[in-house]
Every structure is written in C-alpha cells, then in structure tokens.
PADO-289636 format. One record per atom (N, C-alpha, C, O, CB): z, x, y; atom name. Coordinates in steps of 0.2 Angstrom, whole numbers, plus 5000, padded with zeros to 4 digits. Each point is the difference from the previous one (the first is absolute). Glycine has a CB too. Layout:
REM PADO-289636
- Z,X,Y,CA
...
//
This chain:
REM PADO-289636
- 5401,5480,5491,N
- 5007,4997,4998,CA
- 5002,5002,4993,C
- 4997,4997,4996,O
- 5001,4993,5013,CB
- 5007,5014,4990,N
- 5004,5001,4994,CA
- 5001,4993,4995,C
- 5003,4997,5003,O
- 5003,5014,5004,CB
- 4993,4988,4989,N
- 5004,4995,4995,CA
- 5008,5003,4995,C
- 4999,5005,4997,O
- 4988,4990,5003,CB
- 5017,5002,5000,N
- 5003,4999,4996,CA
- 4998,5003,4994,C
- 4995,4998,4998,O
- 5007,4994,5008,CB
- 5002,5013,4990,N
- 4999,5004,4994,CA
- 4993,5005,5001,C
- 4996,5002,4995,O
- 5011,4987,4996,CB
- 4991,5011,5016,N
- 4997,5010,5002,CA
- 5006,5002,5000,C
- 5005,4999,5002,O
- 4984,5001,5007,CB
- 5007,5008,4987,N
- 5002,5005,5000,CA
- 5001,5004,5007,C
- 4995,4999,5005,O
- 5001,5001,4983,CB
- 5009,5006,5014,N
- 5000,5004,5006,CA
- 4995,5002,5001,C
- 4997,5002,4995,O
- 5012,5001,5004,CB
- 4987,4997,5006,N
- 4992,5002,5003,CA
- 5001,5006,4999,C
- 5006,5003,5001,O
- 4991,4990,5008,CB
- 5000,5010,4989,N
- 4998,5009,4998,CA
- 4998,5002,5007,C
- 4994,5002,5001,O
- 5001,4999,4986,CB
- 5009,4999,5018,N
- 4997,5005,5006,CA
- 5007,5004,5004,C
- 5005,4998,4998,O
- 4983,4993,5005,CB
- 5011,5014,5000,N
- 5004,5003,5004,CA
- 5001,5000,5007,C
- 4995,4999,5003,O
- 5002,5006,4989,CB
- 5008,4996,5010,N
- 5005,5000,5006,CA
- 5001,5008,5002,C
- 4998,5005,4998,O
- 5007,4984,4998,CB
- 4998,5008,5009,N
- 5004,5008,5003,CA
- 5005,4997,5002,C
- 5001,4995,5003,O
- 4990,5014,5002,CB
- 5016,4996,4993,N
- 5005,5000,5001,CA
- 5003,5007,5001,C
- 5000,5004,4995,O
- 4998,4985,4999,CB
- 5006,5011,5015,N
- 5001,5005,5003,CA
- 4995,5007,4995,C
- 5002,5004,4997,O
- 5011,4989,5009,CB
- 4981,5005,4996,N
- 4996,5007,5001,CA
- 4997,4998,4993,C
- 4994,5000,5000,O
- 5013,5010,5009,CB
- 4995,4990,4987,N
- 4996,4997,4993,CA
- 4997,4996,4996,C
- 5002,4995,4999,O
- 5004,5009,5003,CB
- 4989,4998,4996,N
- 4996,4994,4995,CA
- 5004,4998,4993,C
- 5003,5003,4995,O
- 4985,5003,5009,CB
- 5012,4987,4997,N
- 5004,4997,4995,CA
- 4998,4993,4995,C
- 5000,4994,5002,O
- 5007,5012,5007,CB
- 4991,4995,4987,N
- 4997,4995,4995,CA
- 5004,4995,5001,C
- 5006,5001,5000,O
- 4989,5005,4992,CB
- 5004,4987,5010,N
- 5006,4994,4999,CA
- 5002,5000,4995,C
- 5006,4999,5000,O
- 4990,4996,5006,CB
- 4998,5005,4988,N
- 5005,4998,4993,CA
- 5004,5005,4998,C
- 5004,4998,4996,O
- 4988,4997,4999,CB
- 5008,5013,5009,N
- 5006,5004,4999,CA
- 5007,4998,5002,C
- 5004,5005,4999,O
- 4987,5004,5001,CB
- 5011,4987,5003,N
- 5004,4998,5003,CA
- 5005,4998,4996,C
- 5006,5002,5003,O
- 4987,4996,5006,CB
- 5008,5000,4988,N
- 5004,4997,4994,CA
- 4999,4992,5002,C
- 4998,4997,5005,O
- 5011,5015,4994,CB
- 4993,4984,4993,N
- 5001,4992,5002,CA
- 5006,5000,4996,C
- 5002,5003,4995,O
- 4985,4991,5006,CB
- 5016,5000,5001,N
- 4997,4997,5005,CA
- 4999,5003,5006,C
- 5000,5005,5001,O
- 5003,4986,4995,CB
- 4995,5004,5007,N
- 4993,5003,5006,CA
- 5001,4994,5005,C
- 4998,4994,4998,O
- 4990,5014,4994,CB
- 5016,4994,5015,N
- 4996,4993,5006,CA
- 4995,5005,5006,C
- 5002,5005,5002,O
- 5010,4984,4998,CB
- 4983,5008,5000,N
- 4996,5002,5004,CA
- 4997,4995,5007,C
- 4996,4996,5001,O
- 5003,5009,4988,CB
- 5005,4998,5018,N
- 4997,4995,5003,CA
- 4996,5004,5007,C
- 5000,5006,5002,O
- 5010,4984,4994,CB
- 4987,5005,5005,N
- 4994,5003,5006,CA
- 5002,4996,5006,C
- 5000,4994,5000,O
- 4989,5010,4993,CB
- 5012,5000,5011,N
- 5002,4997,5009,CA
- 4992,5004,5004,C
- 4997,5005,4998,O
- 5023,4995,5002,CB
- 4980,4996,5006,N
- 4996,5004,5006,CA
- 4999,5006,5003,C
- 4995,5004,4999,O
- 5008,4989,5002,CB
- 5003,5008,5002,N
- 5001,5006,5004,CA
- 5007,5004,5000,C
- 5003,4997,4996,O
- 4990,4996,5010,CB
- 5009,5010,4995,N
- 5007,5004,5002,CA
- 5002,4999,5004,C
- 4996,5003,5004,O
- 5003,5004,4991,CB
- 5006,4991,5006,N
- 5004,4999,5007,CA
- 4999,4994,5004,C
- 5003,4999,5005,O
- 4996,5012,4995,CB
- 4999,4984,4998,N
- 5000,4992,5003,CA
- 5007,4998,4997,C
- 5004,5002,4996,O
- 4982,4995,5003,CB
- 5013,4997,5005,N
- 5005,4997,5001,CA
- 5002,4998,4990,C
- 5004,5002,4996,O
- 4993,4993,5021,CB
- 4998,5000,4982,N
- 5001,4997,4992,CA
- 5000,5006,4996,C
- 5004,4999,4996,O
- 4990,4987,5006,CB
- 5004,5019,4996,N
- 4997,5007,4997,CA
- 5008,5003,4998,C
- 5003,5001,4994,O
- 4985,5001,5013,CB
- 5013,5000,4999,N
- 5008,5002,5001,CA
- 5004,4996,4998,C
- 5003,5002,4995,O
- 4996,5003,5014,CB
- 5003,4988,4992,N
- 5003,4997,4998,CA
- 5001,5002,4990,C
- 5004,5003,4997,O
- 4992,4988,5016,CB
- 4995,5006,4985,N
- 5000,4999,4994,CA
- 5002,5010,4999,C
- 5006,5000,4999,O
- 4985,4985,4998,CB
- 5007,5019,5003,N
- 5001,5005,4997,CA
- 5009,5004,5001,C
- 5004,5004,4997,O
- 4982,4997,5004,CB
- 5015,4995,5005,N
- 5010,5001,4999,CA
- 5005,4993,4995,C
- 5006,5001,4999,O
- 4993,5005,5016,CB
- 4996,4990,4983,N
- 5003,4996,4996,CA
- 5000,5003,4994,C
- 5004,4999,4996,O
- 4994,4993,5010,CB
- 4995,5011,4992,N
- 5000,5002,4992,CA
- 5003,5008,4999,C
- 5000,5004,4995,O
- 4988,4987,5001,CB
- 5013,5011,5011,N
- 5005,5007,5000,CA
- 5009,4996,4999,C
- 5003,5003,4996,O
- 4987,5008,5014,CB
- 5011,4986,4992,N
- 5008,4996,5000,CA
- 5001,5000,4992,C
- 5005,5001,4997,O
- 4995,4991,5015,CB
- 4993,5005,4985,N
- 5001,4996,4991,CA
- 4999,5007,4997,C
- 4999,5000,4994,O
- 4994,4985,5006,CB
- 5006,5022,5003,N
- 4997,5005,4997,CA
- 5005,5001,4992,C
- 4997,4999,4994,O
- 4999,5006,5019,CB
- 5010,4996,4988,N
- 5008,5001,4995,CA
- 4997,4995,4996,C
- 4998,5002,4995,O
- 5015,5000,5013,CB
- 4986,4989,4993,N
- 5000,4996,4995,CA
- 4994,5000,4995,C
- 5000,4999,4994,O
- 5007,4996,5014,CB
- 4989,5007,4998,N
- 4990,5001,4995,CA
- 5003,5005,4994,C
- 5000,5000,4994,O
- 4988,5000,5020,CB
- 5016,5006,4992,N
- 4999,5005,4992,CA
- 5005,5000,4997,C
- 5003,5005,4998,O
- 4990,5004,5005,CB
- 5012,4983,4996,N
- 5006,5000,4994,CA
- 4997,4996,4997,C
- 5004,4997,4996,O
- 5007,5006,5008,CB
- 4983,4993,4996,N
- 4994,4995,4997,CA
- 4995,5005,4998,C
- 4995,4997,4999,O
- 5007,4993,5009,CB
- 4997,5016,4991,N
- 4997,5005,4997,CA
- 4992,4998,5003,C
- 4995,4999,4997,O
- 5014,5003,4990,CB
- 4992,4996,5021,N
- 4994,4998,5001,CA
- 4997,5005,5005,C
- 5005,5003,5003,O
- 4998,4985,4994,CB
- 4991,5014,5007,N
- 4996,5003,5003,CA
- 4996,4997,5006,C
- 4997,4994,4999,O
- 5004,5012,4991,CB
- 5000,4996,5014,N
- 5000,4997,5007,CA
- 4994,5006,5004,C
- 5001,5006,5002,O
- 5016,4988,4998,CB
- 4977,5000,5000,N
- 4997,5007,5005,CA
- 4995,4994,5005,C
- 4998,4995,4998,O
- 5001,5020,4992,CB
- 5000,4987,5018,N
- 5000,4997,5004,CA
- 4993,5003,5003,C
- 5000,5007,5001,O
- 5012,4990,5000,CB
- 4982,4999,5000,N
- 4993,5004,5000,CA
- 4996,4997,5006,C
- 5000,4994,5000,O
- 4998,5009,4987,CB
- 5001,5000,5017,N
- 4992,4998,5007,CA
- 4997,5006,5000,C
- 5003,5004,4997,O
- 5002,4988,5011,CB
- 4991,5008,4995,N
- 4994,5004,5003,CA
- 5001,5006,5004,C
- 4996,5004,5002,O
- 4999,4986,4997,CB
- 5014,5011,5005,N
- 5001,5005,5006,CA
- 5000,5006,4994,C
- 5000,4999,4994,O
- 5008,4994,5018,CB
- 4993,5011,4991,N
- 4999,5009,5000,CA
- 5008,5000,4995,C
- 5005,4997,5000,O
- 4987,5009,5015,CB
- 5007,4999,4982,N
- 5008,5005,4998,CA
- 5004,5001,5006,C
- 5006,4997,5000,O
- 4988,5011,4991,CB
- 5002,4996,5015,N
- 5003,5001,5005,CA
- 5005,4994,5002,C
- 5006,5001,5000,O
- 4985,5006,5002,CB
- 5006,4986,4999,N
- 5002,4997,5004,CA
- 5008,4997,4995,C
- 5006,5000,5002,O
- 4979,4998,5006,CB
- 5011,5000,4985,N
- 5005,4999,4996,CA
- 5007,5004,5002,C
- 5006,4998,5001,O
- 4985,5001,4990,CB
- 5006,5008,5008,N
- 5007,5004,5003,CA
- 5002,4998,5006,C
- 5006,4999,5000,O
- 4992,5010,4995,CB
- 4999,4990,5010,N
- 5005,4997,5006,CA
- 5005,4994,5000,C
- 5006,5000,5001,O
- 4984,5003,5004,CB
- 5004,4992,4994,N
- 5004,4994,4996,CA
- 5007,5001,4997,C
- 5006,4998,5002,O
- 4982,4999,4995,CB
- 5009,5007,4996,N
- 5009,4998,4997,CA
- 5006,5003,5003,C
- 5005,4998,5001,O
- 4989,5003,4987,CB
- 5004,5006,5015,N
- 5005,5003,5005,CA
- 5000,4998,5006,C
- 4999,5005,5003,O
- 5001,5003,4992,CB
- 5000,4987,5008,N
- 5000,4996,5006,CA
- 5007,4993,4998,C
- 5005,4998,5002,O
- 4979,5005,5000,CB
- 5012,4996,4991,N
- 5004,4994,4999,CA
- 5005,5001,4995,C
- 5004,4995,4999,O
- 4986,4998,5004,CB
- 5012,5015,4992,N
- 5004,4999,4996,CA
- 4999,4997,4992,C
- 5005,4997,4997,O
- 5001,5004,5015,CB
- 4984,4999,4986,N
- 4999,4996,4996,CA
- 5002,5003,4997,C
- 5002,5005,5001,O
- 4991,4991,5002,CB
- 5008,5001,4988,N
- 5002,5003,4995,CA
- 4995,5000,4994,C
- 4999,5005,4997,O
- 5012,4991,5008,CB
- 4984,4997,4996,N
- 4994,4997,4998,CA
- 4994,5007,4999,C
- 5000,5005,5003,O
- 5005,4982,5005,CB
- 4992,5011,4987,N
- 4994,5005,4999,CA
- 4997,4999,5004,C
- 5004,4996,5003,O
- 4994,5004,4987,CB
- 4996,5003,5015,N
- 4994,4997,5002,CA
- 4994,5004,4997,C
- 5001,5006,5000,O
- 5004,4989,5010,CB
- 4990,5003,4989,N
- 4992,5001,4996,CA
- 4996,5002,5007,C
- 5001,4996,5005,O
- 5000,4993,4984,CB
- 4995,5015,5012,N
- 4993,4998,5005,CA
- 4996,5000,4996,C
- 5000,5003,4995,O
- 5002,5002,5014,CB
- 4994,4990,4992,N
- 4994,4996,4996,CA
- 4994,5001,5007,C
- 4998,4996,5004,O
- 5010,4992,4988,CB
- 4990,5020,5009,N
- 4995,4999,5008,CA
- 4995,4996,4999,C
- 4998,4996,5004,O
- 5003,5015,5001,CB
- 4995,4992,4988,N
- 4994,4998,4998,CA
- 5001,4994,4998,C
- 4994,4997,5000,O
- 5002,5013,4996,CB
- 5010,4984,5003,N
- 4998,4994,4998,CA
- 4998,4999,4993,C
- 5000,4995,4998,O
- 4998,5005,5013,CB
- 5001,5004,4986,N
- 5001,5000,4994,CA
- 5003,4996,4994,C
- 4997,4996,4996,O
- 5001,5012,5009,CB
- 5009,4994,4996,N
- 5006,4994,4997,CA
- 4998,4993,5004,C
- 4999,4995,4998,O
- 5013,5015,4999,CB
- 4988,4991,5011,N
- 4998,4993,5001,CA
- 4997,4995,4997,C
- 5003,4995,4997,O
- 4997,5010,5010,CB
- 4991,4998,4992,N
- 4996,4997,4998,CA
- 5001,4998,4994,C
- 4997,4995,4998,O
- 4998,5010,5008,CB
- 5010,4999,4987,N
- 5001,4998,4995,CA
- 5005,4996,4998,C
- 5000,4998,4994,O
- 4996,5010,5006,CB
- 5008,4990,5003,N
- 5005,4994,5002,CA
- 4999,4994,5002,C
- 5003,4994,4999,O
- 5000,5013,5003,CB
- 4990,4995,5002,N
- 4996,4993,5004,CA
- 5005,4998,5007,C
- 4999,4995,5002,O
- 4996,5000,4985,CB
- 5009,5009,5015,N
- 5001,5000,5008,CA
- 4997,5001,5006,C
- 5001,4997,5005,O
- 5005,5005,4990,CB
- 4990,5003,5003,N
- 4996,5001,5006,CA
- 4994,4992,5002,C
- 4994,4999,4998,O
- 5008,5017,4998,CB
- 5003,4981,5008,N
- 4994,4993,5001,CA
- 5000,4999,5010,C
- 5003,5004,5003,O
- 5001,4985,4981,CB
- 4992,5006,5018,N
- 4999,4997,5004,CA
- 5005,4998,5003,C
- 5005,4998,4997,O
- 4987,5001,4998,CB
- 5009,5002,5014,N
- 5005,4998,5001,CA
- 4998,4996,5005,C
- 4994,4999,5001,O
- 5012,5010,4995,CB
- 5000,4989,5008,N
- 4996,4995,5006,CA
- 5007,5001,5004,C
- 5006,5001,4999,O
- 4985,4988,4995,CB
- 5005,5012,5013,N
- 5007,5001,5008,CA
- 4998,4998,5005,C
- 4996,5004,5001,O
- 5010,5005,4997,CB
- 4996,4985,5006,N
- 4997,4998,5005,CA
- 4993,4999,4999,C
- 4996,5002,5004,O
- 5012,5001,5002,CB
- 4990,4995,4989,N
- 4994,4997,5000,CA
- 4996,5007,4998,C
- 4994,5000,4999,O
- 5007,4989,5009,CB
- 5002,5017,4991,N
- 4995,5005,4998,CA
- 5001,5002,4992,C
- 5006,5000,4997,O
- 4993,5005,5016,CB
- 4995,4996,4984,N
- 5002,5003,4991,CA
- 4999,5007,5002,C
- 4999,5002,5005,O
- 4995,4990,4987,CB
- 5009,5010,5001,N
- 5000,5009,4999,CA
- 5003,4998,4995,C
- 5003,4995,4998,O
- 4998,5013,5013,CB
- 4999,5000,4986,N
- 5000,5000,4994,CA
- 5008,5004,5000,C
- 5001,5005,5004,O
- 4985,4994,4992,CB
- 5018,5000,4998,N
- 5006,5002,5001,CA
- 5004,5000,4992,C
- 4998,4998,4995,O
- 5001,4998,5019,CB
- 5008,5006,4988,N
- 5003,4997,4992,CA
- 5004,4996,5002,C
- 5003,4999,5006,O
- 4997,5010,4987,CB
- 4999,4987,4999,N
- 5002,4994,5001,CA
- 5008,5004,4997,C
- 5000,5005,4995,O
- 4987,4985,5003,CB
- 5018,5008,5004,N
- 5007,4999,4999,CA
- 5002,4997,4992,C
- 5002,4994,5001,O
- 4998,5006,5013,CB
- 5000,5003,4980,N
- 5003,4999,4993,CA
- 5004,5003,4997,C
- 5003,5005,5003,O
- 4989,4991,4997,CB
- 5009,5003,4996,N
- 5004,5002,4995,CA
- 5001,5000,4993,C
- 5003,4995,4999,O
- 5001,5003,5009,CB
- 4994,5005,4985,N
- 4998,5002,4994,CA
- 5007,5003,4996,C
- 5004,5004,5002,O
- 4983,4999,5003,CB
- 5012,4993,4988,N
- 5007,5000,4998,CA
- 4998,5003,4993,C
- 4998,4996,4995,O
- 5007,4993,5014,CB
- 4995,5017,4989,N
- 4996,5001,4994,CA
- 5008,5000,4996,C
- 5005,5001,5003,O
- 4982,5007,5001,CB
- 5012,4992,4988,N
- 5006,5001,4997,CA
- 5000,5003,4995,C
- 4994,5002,5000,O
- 5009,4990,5004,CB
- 5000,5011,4990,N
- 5002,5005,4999,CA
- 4994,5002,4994,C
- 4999,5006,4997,O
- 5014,4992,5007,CB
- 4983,4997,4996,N
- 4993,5003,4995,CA
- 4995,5002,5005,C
- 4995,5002,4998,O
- 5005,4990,4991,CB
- 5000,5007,5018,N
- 4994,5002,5004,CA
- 4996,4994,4999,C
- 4994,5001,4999,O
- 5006,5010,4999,CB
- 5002,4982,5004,N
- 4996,4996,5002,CA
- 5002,4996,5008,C
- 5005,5001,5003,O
- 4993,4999,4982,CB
- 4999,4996,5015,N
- 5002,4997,5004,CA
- 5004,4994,5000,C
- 4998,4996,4996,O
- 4994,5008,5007,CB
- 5013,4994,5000,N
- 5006,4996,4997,CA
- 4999,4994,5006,C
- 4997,4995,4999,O
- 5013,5015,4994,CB
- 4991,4993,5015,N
- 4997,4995,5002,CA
- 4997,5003,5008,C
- 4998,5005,5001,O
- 5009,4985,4991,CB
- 4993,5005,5011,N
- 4995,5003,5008,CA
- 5001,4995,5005,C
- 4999,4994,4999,O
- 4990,5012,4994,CB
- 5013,4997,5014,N
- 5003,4996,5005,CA
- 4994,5002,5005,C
- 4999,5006,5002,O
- 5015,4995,4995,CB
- 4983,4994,5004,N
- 4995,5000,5006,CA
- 5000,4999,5007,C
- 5004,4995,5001,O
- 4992,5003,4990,CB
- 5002,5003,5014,N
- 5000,5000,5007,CA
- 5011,4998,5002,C
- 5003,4995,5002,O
- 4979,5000,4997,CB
- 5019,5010,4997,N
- 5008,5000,5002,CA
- 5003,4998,5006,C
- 4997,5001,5005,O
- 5004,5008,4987,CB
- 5007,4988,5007,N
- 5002,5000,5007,CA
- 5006,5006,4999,C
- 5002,5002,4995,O
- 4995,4984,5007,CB
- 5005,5015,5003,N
- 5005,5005,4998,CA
- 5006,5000,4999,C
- 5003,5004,4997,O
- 4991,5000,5006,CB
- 5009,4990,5002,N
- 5008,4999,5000,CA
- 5000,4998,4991,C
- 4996,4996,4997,O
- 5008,4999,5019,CB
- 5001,5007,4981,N
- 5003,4999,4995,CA
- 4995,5003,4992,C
- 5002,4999,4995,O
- 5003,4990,5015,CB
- 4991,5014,4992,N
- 4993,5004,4996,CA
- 5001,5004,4994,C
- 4998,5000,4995,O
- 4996,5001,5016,CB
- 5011,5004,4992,N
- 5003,5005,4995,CA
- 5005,4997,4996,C
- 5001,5001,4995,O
- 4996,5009,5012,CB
- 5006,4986,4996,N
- 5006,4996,4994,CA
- 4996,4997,4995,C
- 5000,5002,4995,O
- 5010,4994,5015,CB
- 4986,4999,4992,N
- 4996,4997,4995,CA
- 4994,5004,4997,C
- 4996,4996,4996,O
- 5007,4995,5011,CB
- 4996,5014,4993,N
- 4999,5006,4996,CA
- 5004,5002,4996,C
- 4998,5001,4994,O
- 4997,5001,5012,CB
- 5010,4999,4995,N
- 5007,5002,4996,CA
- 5002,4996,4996,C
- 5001,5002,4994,O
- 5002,5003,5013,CB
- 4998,4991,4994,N
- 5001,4993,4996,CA
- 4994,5001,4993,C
- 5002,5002,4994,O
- 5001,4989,5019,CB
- 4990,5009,4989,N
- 4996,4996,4996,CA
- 4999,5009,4996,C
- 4998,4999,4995,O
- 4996,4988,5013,CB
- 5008,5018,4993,N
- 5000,5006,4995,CA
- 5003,5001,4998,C
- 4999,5003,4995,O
- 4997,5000,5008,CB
- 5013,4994,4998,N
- 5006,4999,4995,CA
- 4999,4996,4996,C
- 5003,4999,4995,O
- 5003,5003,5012,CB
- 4989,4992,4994,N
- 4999,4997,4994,CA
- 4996,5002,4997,C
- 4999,4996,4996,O
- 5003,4996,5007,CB
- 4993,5013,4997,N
- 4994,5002,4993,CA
- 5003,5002,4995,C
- 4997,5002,4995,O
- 4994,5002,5011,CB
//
C-alpha cells in the first residue's frame, strides 16, 4: 500500500504497443487500476474519466487507466466504446504489485487474486497527494477532478 508523499513507482507500462515509464507521463498524474475491460463497472468508470477528458487536461492533469488485459484488448475496448481515456497493460503485474493492488479477493465464497479497484492522485512534484481505495464508481471521476483542481 502506497503512502501519502511516495514518489511515482519507477516501472513501465504499455501503451498502444509501447513501453512507457509512468513517471514519463507527466504530473500531475491520476492513476487508476480497474479489473477487466469491458465489464459492466470498468466501462462505466473508463467512459467517465473519457467524458472529464477536456477538463483533466484544462487542469493540466494526466489521466491513465491500468489492468492486466493485453494492448490488443485495450484496443478493442476503447474502439468499442469511443474511449478517450489512456489505458496501460500491466500483463506482468508489475505496476500492480507496486501500488499494492494486486490483493485477495472473495466471490461467492471463493478467493483469487485480482485488482483491487483504486485510484492515485500524484501532484505536480511527483508525490502522492492522495489515494482512493476499493472505489465505487458512480460519481469517481468527478471526485477526482474535484480533488486535482484543488492541488
């Protein structure tokens, strides 16, 4: 679990086809990690923070969206749904693990391991400003926006 005033994890992404340092991304920086691509709450949250896209970047802020599916699928995903939103593949879990998402889950009585649904709010020095755990999603990207218009 990240604290409060960590710096951006030093690890890499792919982004359509590319390896990409997180901290190259520019900050501010939000960083969130959902499940799967194409579920019901996933879609939701990744067509919410494509809607806030115009506002994130008139708030000079950076918006990138990370799970474990493929580039490929990414590409399906966003041209399926008209995403505007970054997305990251994380296959290896890597940025998972360095976030501290990747935990324990429970469904109908069965565990597995999975990501945990958050959200990382870095601000314009590269620290952590703040961190939204086991998220809900109606209303998620507003209250992101909110809280990066205020750093």
């Amino acid at each position: 679990m990240m604290d409060d005033g960590a710096t951006i994890p030093d690890v890499t992404v792919t982004i359509d086809d590319t390896a990409v340092s997180l901290a190259s991304l520019g900050v501010p920086l939000v960083v969130y990690f959902y499940p799967k691509d194409d579920t019901t709450g996933c879609t939701t949250e990744a067509k919410d923070f494509s809607a806030l896209a115009d506002a994130f970047a008139a708030a000079g802020v950076s918006v990138v969206g990370i799970s474990k599916d493929t580039p490929a699928s990414h590409a399906k995903f966003t041209a399926k749904h008209a995403l505007t939103v970054r997305l990251a593949s994380d296959v290896e879990g890597i940025a998972c693990e360095a976030f501290g998402v990747w935990v324990e889950k429970a469904m109908y009585g069965k565990k597995y391991m999975g990501i945990e649904r958050a959200t990382f709010l870095f601000g314009a020095d590269g620290t952590l400003a703040k961190a939204w755990h086991k998220v809900r999603v109606p209303g998620h990207a507003e209250a992101i926006l909110a809280a990066a218009r205020a750093l």
